[in-house]
N, C-alpha and C positions, 0 to 999 in steps of 0.2 A: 517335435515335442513343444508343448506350448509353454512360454516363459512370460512369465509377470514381472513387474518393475514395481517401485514402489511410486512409479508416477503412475502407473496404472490403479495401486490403489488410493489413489488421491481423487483422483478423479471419480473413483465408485464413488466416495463419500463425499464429493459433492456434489455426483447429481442425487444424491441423498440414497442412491442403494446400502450403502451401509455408514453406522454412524464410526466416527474416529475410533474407540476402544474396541470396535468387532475388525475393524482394518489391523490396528492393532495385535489383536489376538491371531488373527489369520495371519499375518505378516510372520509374528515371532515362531508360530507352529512351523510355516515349510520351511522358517530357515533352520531351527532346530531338526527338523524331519534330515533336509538335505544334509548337515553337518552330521547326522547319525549313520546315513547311507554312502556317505561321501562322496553326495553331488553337491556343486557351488549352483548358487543361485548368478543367473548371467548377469543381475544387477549389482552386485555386493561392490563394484568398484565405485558405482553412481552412487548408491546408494549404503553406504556403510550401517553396519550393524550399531544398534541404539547404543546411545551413553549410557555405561553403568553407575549409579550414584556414589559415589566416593564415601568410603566407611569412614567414620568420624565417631572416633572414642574417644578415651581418658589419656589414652597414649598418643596420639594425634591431637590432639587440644594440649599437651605438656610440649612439644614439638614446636607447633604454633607459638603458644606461648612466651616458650624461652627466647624464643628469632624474633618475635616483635619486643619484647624486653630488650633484646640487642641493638636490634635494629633504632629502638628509643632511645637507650644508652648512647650510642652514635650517631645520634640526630637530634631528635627534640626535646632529649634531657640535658642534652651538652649545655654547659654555663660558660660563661665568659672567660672565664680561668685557662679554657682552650688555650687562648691567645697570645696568654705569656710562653708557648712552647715556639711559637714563629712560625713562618710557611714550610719551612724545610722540614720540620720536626713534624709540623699536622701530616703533611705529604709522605713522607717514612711511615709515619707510626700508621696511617689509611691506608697504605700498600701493602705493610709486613699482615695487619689484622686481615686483610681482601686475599693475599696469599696464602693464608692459615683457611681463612674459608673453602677457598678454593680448592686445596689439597684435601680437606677432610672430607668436602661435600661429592668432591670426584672421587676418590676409595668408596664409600659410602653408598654411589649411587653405581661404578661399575662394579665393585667389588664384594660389595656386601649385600647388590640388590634391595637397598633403602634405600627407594625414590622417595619417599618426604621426608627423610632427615638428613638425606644427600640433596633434593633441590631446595632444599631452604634454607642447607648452609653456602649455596650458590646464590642463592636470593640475598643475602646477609650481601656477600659480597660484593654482588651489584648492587648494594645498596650504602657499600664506601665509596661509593664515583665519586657523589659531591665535594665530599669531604676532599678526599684528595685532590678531587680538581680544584677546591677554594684554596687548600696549601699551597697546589702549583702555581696558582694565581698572584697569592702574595707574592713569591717570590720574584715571579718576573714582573710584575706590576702592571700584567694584563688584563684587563675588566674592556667587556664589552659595552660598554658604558661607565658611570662613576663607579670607585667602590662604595660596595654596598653596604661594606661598615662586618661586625662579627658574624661570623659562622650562625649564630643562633638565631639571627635574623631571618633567615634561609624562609624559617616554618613562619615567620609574620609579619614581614613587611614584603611589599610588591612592588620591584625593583628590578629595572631593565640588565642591572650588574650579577645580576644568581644565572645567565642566559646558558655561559659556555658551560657549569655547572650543570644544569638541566641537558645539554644536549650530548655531554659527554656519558648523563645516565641513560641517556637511551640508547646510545650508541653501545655499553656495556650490556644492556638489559636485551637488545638486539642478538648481539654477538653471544650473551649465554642463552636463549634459544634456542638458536641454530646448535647446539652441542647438546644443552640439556631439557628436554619434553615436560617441562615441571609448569601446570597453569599457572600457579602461583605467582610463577616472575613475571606474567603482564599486570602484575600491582603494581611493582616500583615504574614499569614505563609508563601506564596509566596513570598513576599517579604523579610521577613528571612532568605530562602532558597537562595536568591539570593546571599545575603552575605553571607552566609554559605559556597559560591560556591567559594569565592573569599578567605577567610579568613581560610579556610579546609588548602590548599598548605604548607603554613608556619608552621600552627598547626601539620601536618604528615611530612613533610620534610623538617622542619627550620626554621629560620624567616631568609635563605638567598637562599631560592630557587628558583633556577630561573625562568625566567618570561612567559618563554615555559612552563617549567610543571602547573604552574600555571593557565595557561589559558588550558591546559588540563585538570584539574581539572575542571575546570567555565564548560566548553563546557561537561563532563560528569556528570555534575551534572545538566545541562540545558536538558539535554537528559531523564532523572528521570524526572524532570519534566516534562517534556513533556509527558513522556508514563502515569503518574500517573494526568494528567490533559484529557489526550485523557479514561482513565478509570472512573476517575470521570464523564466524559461529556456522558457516555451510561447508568451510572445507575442514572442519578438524573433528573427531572425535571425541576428543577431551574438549573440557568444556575451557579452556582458552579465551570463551567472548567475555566471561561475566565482569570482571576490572576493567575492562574498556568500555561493557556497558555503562559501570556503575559511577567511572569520573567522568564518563563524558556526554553524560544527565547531569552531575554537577555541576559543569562547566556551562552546559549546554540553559539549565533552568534555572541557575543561580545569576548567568548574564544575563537572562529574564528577566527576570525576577528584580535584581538589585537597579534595573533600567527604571522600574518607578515611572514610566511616562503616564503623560499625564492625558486626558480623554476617555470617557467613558467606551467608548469606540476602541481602544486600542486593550486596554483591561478586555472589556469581553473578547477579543482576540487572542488576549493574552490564554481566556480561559477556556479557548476553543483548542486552542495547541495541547492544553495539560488534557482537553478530551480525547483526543487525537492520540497521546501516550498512555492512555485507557486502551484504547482500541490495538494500540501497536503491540499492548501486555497480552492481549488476548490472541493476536496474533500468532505471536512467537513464542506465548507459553512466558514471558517470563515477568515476573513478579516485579522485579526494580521498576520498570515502567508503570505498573501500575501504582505505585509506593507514590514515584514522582507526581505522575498524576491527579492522584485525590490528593496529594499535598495541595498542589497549582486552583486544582479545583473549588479548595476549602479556602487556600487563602483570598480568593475572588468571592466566594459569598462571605466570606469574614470584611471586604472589602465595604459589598452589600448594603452587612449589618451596621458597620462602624461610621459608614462615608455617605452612602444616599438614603436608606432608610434608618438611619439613624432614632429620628423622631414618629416614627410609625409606629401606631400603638400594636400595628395587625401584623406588623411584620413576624414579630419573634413565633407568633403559632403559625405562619404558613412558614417559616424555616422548621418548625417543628417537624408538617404535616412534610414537606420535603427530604429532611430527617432520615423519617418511618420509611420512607414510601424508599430511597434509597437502599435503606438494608432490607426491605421487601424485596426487592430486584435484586440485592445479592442472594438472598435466599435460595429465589426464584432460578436464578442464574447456576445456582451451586448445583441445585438438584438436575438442573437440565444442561451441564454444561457442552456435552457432545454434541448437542441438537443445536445450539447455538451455535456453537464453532462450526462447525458443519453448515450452519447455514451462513456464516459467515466467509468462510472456503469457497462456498456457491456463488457468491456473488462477487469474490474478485476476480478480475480478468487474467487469464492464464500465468499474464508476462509476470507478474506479480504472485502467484501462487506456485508457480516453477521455481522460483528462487527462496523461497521459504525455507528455512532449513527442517530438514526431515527431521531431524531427531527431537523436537521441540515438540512431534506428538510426545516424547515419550518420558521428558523429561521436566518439570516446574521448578522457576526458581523467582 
């Protein structure tokens, strides 16, 4: 009996026998066909059946809502008043709130079968790490560096002393994983990491190093995340990559970005990379890339306008005529995007198109 794979239909579509949504449509029929007959297709283990888009309503947006409300409450609306409770008391009262989560969002999620109002009161929870970890800190008067001064500082100064704080949330945000499948919780690690990316510099080279190494750091730690979200995104089903995409483009083009160096040479580098995360959106199907991208892109011809052509009377109508001519090729682009892609598929070499995550035909973000 002959069996297809879904590298087999990769390969149709790029030596252009068919374009990506007729792969597509063929793909989803014989696995449907085989699920109705009750044959498995031999590739379902390689190649997992596509992500389904996540329903998002009034009562999932009130869900959401309420856990980031908390989640703010217990972070970046806390005021200084914290302080007068002491390390013992923040550290109690961060555990009893983390074990309240905990118990409600595990009934919730084996018992009652609500995975999003069972994994986002586990998300809540690994999201009292710091908190608790900054109480146990006072207490024993351990800083991996100076203290860093109040809890609230956490979310705005960037300080080698928030380190063990950051690393004990990952450690939490790790260990609920492994126990609960909820995407969700690669926010707080993600977003950890972010900090981590900024507060690293001081912690390995000072709390007076300078502001170049520093965002060398942010941008190689943006880079980790990125390869460790592009690896996530080919073994899971659930979409699991998108928060690791999404801080660690922040990391990764904000330590760019805030570098400011100076050469017209290394700007237009700069704005070859942000084409570069054009091309990776196109890729992989996902949209943050491209977001980053024409950001990087615009702020280099903002550059342009502000810095070299400044006093060019011609300048402003050929940014126009570049402008037009830009949303012309999106246009262009939208109508024909299978043919594009497709012919973009064609010309990467295997090693590189083998590893692309399948589901990213089928999914845009």
């Amino acid at each position: 009996m002959l069996c297809l794979t879904r590298s087999d239909m990769n390969t149709a579509v790029s030596e252009g026998l068919l374009d990506p949504e007729q792969a597509n449509h063929l793909w989803d029929f014989w696995a449907d066909k085989s699920a109705t007959t009750g044959r498995q297709l031999q590739s379902a283990v390689a190649a997992p059946e596509p992500r389904q888009p996540p329903r998002f309503d009034g009562v999932h947006a009130a869900y959401y809502g309420g856990a980031l409300l908390v989640i703010g409450a217990m972070g970046w609306f806390m005021g200084t008043g914290w302080e007068s409770f002491g390390g013992a008391d923040i550290f109690a009262i961060s555990c009893v709130y983390a074990m309240c989560f905990i118990g409600a969002g595990h009934h919730l999620w084996h018992k009652k079968s609500l995975h999003v109002p069972g994994g986002l009161l586990i998300t809540m929870a690994v999201c009292m790490t710091p908190l608790a970890t900054y109480g146990l800190e006072r207490v024993v008067g351990l800083w991996p560096d100076m203290d860093p001064g109040s809890y609230r500082g956490f979310h705005v100064w960037i300080k080698g002393g928030w380190f063990y704080m950051e690393v004990a949330t990952l450690i939490a945000g790790i260990v609920a994983i492994r126990f609960y499948r909820f995407p969700f919780l690669i926010a707080p690690l993600a977003f950890t990491l972010w900090y981590m990316s900024m507060d690293l510099a001081p912690l390995i080279f000072g709390a007076n190093t300078e502001w170049h190494a520093r965002n060398w750091v942010s941008a190689a730690v943006g880079v980790v995340m990125l390869i460790a979200g592009f690896q996530i995104d080919r073994r899971t089903r659930q979409d699991f990559a998108f928060w690791a995409y999404l801080f660690g483009l922040l990391a990764f083009c904000g330590g760019l970005t805030s570098m400011n160096v100076g050469g017209e040479l290394n700007k237009f580098l700069y704005c070859l990379v942000n084409l570069g995360l054009i091309v990776i959106a196109i890729m992989l199907k996902r949209r943050v890339f491209m977001v980053f991208g024409v950001l990087g892109v615009t702020g280099y011809v903002g550059h342009l306008a502000w810095d070299v052509f400044k006093d060019s009377l011609g300048f402003p109508f050929v940014l126009t005529l570049v402008g037009l001519s830009i949303i012309a090729s999106a246009v262009h682009y939208h109508r024909n995007r299978s043919r594009f892609e497709a012919k973009l598929l064609s010309v990467l070499p295997a090693a590189i198109k083998n590893r692309l995550p399948n589901e990213r035909v089928h999914q845009n973000r």
